[in-house]
LUMLUMGU-905181 format. One line per 2 residues: number of its first residue (from 1); for each residue x, y, z of C-alpha. Coordinates in Angstrom, 1 decimal. Layout:
BEGIN
NUM	X:Y:Z ~ ...
***
This chain:
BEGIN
1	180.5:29.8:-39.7 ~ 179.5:26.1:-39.2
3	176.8:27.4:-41.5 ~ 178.5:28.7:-44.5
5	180.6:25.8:-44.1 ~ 178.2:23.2:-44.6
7	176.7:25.5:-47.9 ~ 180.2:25.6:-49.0
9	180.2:21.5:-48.8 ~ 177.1:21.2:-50.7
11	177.7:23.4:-53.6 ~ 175.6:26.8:-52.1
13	177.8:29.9:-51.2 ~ 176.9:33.6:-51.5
15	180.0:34.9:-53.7 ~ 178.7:38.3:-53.9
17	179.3:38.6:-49.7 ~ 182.2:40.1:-49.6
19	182.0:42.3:-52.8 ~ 178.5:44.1:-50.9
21	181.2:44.3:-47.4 ~ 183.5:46.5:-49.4
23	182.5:50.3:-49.6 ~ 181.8:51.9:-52.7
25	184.3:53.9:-53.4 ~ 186.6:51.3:-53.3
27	184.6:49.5:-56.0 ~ 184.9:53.1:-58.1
29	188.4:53.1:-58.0 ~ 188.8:49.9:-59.6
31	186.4:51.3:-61.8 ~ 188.4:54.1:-63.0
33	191.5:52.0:-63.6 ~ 189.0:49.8:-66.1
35	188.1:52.1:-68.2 ~ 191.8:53.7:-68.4
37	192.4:49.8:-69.3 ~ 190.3:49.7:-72.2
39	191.4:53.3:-73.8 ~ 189.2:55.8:-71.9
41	191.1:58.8:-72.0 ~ 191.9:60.7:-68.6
43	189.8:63.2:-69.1 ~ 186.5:61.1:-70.0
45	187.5:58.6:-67.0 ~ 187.5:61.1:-64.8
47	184.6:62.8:-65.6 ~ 182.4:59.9:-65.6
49	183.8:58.9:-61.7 ~ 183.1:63.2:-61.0
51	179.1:62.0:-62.3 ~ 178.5:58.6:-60.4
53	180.1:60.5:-57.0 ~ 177.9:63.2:-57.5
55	174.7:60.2:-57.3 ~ 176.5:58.3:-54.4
57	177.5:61.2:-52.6 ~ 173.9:63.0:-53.3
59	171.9:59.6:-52.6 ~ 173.8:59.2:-49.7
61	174.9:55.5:-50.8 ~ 177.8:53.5:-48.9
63	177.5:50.6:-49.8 ~ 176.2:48.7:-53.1
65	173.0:47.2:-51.3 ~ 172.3:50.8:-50.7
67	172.1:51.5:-54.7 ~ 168.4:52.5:-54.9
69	166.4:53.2:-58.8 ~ 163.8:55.0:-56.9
71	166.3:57.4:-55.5 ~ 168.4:57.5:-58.2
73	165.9:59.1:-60.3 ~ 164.3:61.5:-57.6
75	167.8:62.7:-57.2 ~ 168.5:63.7:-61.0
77	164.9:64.9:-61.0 ~ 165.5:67.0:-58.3
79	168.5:68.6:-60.2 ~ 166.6:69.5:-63.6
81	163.8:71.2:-61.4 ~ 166.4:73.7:-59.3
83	166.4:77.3:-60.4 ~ 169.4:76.6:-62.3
85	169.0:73.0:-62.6 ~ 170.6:70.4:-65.1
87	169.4:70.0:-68.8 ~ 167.3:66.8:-69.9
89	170.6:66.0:-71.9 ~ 173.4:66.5:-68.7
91	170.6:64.4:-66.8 ~ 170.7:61.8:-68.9
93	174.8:61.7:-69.0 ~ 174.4:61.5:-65.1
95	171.9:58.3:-65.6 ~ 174.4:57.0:-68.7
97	177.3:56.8:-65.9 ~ 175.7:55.2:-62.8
99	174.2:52.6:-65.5 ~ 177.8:52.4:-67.1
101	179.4:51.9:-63.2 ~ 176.5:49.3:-61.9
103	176.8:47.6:-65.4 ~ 180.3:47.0:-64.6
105	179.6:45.7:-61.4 ~ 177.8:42.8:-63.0
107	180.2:42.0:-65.5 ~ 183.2:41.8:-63.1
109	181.6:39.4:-60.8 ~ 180.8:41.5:-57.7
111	176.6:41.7:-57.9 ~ 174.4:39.4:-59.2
113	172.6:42.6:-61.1 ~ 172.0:46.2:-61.6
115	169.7:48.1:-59.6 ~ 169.2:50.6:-62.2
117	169.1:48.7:-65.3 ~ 165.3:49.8:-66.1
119	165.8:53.5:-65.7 ~ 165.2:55.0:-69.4
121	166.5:58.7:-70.2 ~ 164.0:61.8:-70.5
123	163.3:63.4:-73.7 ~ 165.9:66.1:-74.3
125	164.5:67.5:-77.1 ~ 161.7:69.5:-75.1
127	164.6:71.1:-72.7 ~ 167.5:72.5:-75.6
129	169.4:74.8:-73.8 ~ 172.5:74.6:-76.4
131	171.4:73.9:-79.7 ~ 174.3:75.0:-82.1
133	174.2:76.2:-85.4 ~ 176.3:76.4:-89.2
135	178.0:79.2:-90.4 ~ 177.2:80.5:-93.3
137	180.0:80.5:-96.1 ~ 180.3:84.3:-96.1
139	180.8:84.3:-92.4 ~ 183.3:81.5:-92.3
141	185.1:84.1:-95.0 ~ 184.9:86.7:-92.0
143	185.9:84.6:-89.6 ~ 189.3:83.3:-91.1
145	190.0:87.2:-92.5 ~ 189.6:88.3:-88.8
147	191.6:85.2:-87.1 ~ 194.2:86.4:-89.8
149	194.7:89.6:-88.3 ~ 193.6:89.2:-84.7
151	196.6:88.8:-81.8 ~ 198.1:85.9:-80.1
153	195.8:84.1:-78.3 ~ 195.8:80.7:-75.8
155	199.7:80.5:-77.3 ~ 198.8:80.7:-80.9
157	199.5:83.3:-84.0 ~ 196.5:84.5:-86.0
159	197.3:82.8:-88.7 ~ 197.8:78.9:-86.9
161	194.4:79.8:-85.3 ~ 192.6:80.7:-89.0
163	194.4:77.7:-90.4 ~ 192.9:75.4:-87.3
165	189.2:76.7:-87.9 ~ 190.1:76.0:-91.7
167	190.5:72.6:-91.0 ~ 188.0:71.9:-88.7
169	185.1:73.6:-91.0 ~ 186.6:71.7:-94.2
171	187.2:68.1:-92.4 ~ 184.8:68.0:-89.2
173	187.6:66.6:-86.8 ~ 186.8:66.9:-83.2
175	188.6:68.6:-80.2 ~ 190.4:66.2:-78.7
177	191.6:64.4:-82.2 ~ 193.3:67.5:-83.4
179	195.3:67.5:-79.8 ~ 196.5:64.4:-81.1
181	197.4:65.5:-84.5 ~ 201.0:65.5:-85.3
183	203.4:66.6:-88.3 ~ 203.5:62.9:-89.4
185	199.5:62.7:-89.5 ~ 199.1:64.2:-92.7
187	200.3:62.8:-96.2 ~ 200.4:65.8:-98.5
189	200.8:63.7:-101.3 ~ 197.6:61.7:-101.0
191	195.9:65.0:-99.5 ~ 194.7:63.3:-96.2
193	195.2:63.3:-92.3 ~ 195.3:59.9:-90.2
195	193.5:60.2:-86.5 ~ 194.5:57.1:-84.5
197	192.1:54.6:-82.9 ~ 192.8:56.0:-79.5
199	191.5:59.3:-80.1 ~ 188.3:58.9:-82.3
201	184.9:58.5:-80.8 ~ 183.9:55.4:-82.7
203	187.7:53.6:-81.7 ~ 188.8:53.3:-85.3
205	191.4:54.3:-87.1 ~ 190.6:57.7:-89.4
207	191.4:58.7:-92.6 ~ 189.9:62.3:-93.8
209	190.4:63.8:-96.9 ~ 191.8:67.2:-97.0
211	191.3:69.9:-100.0 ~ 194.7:70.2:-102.1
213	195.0:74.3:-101.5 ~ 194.6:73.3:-97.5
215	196.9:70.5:-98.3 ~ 199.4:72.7:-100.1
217	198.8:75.8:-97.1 ~ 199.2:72.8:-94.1
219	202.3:71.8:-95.8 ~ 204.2:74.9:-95.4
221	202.9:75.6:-92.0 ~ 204.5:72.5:-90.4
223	207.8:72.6:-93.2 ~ 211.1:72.4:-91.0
225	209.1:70.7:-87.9 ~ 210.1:67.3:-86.5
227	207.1:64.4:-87.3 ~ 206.3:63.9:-83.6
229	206.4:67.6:-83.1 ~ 202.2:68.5:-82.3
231	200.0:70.1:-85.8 ~ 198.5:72.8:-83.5
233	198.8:74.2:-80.3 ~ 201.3:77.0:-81.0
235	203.7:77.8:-77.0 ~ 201.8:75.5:-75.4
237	202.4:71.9:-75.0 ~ 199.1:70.6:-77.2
239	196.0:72.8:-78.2 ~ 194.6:73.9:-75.7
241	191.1:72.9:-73.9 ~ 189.2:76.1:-74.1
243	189.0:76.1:-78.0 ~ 185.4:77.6:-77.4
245	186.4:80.5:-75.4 ~ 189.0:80.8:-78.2
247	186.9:80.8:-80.8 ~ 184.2:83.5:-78.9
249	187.0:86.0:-79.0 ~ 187.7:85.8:-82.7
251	184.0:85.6:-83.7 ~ 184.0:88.8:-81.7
253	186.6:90.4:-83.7 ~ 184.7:89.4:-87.0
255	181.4:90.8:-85.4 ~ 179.7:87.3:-85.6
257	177.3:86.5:-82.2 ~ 178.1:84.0:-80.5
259	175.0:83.4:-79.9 ~ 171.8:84.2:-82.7
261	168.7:85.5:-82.2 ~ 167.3:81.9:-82.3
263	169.4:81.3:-79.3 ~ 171.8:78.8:-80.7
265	175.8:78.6:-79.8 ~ 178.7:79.1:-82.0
267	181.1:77.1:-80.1 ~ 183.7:75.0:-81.4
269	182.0:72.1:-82.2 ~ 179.8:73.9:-84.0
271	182.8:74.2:-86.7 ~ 181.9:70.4:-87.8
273	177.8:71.2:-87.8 ~ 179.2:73.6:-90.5
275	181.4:70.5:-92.1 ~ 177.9:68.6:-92.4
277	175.8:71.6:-93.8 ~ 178.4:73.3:-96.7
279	178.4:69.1:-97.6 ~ 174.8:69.2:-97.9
281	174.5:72.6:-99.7 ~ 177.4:71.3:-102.0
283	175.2:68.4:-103.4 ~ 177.0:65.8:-101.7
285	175.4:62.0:-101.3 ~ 174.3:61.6:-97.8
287	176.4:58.5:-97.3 ~ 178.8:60.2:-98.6
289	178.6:62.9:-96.1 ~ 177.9:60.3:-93.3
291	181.5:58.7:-93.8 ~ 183.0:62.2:-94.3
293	181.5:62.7:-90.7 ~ 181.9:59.2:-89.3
295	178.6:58.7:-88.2 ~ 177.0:55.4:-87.1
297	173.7:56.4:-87.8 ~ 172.6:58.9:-91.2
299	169.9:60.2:-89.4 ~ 172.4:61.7:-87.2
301	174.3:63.5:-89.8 ~ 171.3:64.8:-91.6
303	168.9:65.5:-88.9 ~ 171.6:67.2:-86.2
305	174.5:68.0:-88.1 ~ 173.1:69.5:-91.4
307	171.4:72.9:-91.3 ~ 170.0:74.8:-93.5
309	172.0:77.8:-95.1 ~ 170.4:81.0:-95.9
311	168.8:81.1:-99.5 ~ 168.3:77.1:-99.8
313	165.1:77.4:-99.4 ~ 164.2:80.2:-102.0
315	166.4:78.4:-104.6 ~ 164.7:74.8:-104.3
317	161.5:76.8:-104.7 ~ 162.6:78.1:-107.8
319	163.7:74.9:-109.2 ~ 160.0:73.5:-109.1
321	158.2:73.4:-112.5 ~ 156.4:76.6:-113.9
323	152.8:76.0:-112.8 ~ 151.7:79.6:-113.9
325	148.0:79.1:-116.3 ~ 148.0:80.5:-120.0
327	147.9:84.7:-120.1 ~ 144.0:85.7:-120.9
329	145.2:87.3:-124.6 ~ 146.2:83.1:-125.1
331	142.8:81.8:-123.9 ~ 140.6:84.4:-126.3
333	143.2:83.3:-129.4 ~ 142.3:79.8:-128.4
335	138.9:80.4:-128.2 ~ 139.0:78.9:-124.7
337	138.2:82.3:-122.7 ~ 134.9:81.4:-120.5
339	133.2:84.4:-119.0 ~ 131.4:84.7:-116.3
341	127.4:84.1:-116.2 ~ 125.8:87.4:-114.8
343	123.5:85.8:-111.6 ~ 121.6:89.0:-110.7
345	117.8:89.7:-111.0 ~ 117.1:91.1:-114.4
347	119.3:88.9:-116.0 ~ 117.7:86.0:-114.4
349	114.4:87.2:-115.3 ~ 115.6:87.4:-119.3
351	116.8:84.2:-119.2 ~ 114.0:82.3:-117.8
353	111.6:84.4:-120.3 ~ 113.8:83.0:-123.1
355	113.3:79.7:-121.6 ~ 110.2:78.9:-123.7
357	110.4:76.9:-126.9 ~ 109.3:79.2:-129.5
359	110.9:77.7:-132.7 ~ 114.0:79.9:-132.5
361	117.4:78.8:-132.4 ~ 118.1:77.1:-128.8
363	121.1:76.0:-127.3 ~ 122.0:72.6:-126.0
365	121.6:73.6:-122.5 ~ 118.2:75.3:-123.1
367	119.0:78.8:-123.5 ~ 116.9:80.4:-126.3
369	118.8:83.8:-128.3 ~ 116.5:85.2:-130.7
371	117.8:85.7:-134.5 ~ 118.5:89.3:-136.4
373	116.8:88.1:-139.2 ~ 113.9:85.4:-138.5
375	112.7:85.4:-142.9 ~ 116.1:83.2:-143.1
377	115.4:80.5:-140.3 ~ 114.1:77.3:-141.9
379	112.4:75.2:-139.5 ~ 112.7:71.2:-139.9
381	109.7:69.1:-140.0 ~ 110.4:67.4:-136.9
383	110.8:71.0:-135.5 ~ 107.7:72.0:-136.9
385	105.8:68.9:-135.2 ~ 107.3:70.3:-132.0
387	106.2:73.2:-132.1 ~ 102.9:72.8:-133.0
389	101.9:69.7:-131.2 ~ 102.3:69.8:-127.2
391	101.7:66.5:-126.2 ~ 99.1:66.0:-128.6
393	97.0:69.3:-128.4 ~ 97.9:71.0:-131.4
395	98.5:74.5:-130.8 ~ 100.0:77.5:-132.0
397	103.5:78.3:-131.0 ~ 102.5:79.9:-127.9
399	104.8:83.6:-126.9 ~ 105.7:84.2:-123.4
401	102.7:87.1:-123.8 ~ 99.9:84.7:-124.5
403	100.5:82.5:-122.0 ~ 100.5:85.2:-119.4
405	97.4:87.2:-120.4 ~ 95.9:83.6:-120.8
407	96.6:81.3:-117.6 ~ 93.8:79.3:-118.1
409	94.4:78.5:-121.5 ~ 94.1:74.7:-122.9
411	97.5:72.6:-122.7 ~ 98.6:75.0:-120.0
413	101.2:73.8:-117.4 ~ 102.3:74.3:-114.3
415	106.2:75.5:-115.7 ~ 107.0:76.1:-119.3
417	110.1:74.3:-119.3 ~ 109.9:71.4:-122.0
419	112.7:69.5:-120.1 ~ 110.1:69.2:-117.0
421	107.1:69.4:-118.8 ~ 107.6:66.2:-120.7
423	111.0:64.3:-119.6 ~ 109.6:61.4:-122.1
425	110.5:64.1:-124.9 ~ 113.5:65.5:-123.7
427	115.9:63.5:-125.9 ~ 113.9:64.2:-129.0
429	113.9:68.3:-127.9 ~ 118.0:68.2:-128.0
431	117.8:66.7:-131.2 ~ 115.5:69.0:-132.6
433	117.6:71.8:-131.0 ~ 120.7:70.4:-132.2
435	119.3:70.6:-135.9 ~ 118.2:73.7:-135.3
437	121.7:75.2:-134.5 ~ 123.2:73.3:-137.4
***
């Protein structure tokens, strides 16, 4: 005491002492009544003290020195890796809540900082286990036909549940904002429906459009009703809480699965996925959609909220340009028709004995095809010289049948092929050939 006393004097005193004395769940019930304080609802209050008592009480922690990273995150790992262990994503809502708790700690003035600040989240994507999915606008057609004519259920009519799923699908409102929806909500006239601050996810005041013939059916739903009486709920005192098990029993009735062979959920929330994907398969702006859905981030309305409806696909595809090629009746009119070159043996062997100048008409590329009627080929002078004269030997023009029964003969070479046999003439031999064809 004479200790602390003489710290106190100079300036130096632990202020954190008697904060680590106190036991945690004292410090957890203050807590709680902060984040009532700042507009928590009850039900998100309390589950987030359920989450950091399941750490302390699984950690075995007592008091805030006891607060361990390490066994923090053996603890939640131990959890995903039980038979029927948590998913990467409930994991990481445990690790979100003794962060958000320990964060706390620090900011009120009881620790000097957080023993779990540099714990990251896992990857959730590689452990889905329920992904949801849109409806499809035919289904949605099913569904409300079915709710229509389906019995009372969870103290509402057929018709107040169709009207409900109407809603949701048209305007993307969550759960717990329609349980705060009352008569006075909606304007009819502008065709909209206000969601106070306290009840949306982002804290700010809502205002969501609303089709005119939902408008118009909303408005004589809730005629004669008081304006603080609730939109939806039907007997009981506000909609209820188990709007998915709701929702399974009417998707039953319309013979929709629940869940699809890709093993994704049609739960309630999977009402506003379909919001986000009819938006998208209507054409709509994606910031348009974005503030329809009251997202922070785009990539969060188009990556996870917009899905792609059967038959997208197959139409984009046929909105490409026609790449098809011309019709082969349109490339022989156009004189543009190529063949193919025959490649085996005996036509090899013609062409290469055609291969030999002989004063006939040639082709550019070498090719000799003999004439019907030779009497009517006149033959140039420069064409004469070339025939006659073989790099200065004069000769006559030499057929394929001389120079075989005569391999020994004067000016013979190794290949017959001008183009090899003298590639100082080779220009000179087009031309010639070129005048010839002409």
């Amino acid at each position: 005491m004479e200790r602390k006393a003489e710290l106190a004097q100079t300036g130096i005193v632990d202020r954190y002492a008697e904060d680590r004395k106190r036991p945690l769940k004292q410090h957890l019930e203050d807590f709680y009544q902060s984040l009532l304080a700042k507009g928590d609802t009850v039900g998100h209050a309390q589950q987030t003290i359920y989450r950091i008592g399941q750490i302390i009480n699984g950690c075995k922690f007592a008091m805030w020195t006891d607060i361990s990273a390490s066994k923090v995150e053996r603890y939640l790992a131990d959890l995903r890796n039980n038979e029927n262990g948590l998913s990467a994503q409930t994991s990481n809502y445990y690790l979100q809540s003794i962060k958000q708790f320990c964060r706390w700690m620090v900011q009120d003035g009881r620790a000097n900082e957080s023993p779990v600040v540099h714990l990251s989240k896992t990857n959730a994507r590689t452990d889905r286990r329920h992904d949801r999915r849109a409806l499809e606008p035919d289904e949605v057609r099913r569904l409300l036909e079915a709710t229509v004519a389906g019995p009372k259920r969870f103290g509402m009519e057929g018709y107040e549940r169709a009207l409900l799923y109407r809603v949701v699908a048209e305007t993307g409102l969550r759960r717990k904002e329609l349980q705060s929806l009352k008569v006075s909500s909606f304007d009819f006239k502008a065709c909209t429906v206000r969601v106070s601050c306290a009840y949306t996810k982002n804290k700010k005041t809502a205002v969501v459009p609303l089709r005119s013939d939902t408008a118009a059916d909303l408005q004589s739903f809730l005629a004669g009703k008081l304006p603080s009486v609730k939109a939806f709920g039907g007997t009981y005192k506000r909609l209820t809480n188990k709007t998915a098990d709701m929702l399974k029993a009417d998707l039953a009735d319309a013979g929709i699965p629940y869940v699809d062979s890709a093993a994704r959920y049609a739960d309630f929330h999977y009402l506003r996925h379909t919001t986000g994907s009819l938006l998208a398969a209507s054409g709509v702006h994606p910031k348009v959609a974005q503030s329809i859905m009251r997202h922070s981030d785009i990539n969060l309305t188009m990556s996870l909220y917009t899905h792609t409806l059967r038959g997208q696909e197959s139409e984009a595809v046929k909105r490409l340009p026609d790449l098809s090629l011309p019709s082969r009746e349109n490339l022989r009119a156009s004189g543009t028709d190529k063949k193919a070159v025959e490649t085996d043996s005996s036509a090899y062997k013609k062409l290469t004995k055609n291969s030999y100048f002989n004063g006939l008409s040639r082709s550019p590329f070498g090719t000799t095809s003999e004439p019907k009627n030779q009497k009517h080929c006149e033959v140039s002078p420069v064409d004469k010289s070339l025939q006659m004269t073989h790099l200065g030997t004069e000769k006559e023009s030499l057929s394929p049948g001389d120079i075989d029964s005569k391999p020994d003969a004067p000016g013979r070479t190794r290949t017959c092929n001008l183009r090899i046999r003298s590639p100082l003439l080779y220009p000179i031999e087009l031309r010639a050939q070129e005048s010839i064809i002409v």
